[in-house]
N, C-alpha and C positions, 0 to 999 in steps of 0.2 A: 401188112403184117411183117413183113421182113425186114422194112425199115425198124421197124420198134422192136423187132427180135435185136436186134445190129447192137441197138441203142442202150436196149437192157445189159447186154452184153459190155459194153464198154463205160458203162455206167459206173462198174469194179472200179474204173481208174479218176475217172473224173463227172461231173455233171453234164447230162447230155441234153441238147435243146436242139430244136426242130421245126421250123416256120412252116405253119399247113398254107397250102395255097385256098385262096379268100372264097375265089369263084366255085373251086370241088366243092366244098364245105356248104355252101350255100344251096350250091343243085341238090346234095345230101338231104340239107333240112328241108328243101322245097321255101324258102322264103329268101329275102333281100334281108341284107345288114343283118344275118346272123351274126347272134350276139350267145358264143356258146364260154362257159368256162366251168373249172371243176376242180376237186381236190382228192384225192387221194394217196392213203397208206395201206400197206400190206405189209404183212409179217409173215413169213414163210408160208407165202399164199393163201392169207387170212387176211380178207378187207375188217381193217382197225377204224379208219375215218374215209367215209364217202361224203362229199358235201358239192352241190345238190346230187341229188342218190340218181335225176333220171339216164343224165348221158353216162355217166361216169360207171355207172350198171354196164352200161352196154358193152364201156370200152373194156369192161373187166371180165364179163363174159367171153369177148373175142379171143382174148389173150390165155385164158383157161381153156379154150379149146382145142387152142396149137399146143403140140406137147413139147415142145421146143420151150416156148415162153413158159408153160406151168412147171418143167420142172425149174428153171429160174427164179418164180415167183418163192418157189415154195425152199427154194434154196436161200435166198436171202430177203430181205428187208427194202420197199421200194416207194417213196414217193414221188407221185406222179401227179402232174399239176399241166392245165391247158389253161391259158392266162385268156382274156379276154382280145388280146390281138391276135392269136391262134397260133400260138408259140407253146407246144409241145416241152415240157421240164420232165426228164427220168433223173431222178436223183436214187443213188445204192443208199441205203440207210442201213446198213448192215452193221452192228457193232463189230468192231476189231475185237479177236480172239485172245483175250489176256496172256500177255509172256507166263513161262512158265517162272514161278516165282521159286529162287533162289531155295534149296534148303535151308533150313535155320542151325547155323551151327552150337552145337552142346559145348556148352563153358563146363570143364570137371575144377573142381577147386582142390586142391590138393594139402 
């Protein structure tokens, strides 16, 4: 969890990626050639797209538990993607905060 805390966290600046080791993963699911991957979005920690829903549930459970991570989740905008080689994507999807737009200056015609 503290890896992923790290990652969310640095995700503000750029896309974070994370190669999970093959053998952990595998003891995890109890099987050979695990073949896990998954999609997800959140919106100020609201799952928008889960695809498939079973692992990807879990990983979002975990992460709402730590209060560290939820109030992040819930603070910005995050997809998060485990590709099928076990490469970990945190991507910040947060929209940037529109500049304050310029008053409109008043033409008087005289």
């Amino acid at each position: 969890m503290p890896v992923i805390r790290i990652l969310l966290k640095k995700s503000a600046t750029a896309v974070q990626k994370l190669g999970l080791n093959r053998t952990d993963f595998e003891k995890g699911t109890r099987g050979r050639k695990a073949s896990c991957s998954f999609h997800i979005e959140l919106e100020k920690g609201r799952v928008t797209t889960i695809s498939p829903a079973a692992p990807a549930k879990d990983l979002v459970a975990l992460l709402l538990e730590d209060e560290t991570t939820r109030v992040l989740l819930r603070q910005n905008n995050y997809k998060i993607t485990l590709k099928s080689d076990l490469e970990l994507i945190i991507a910040n999807i947060t929209p940037e905060a529109p500049e304050a737009a310029a008053p409109e200056q008043q033409v008087v015609h005289g």
